[in-house]
C-alpha positions as CSV (number, residue, x, y, z in Angstrom):
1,X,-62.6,154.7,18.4
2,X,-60.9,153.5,15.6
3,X,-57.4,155.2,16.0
4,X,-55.1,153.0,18.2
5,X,-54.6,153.9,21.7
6,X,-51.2,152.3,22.2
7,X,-48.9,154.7,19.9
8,X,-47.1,157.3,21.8
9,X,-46.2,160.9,19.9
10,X,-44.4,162.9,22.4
11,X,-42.8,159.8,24.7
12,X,-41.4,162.5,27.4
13,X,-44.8,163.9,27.9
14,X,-46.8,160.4,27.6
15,X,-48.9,161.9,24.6
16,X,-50.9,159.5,22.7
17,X,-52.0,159.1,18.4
18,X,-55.5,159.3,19.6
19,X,-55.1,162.1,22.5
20,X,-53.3,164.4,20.1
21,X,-56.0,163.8,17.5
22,X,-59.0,163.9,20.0
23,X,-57.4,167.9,21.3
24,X,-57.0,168.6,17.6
25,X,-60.5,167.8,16.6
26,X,-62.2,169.4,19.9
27,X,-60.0,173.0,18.8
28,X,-61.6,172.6,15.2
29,X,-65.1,172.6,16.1
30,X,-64.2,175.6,19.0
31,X,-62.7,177.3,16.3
32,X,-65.2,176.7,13.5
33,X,-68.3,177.8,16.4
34,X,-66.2,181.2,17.2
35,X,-65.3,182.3,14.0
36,X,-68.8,181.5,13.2
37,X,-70.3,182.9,15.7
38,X,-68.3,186.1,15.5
39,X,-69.1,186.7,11.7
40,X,-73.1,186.1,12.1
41,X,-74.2,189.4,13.5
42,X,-72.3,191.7,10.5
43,X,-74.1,189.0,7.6
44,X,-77.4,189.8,9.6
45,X,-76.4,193.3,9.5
46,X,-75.4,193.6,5.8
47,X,-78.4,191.8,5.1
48,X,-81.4,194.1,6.6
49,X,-79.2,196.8,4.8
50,X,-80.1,195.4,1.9
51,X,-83.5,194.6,2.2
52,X,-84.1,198.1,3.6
53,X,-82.2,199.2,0.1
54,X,-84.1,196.9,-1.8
55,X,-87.8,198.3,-0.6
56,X,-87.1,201.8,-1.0
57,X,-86.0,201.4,-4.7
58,X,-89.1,199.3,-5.6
């Protein structure tokens, strides 16, 4: 990677730039794939409502 591996952020706990930014990055994308994830099934849902709506009005 790009990010230098030398510059400490937290000395007392020996926490590194690209450390700190690597666990950021990886609780993003868990984050993003959860909320995702989560909010998938209701869209679904809605959407079969609405087709199902849609049909019987035509």
């Amino acid at each position: 990677m790009s990010i230098p591996a030398g510059v400490i952020v937290l000395p007392e706990k020996n926490i590194g730039v690209r450390e700190m930014i690597l666990v950021m990055t990886y609780a993003v994308v868990v984050f993003s794939i959860l909320v995702q994830g989560s909010s998938i099934v209701p869209l679904i849902n809605k959407a079969k409502e609405y087709e199902r709506k849609r049909k019987t009005t035509v």
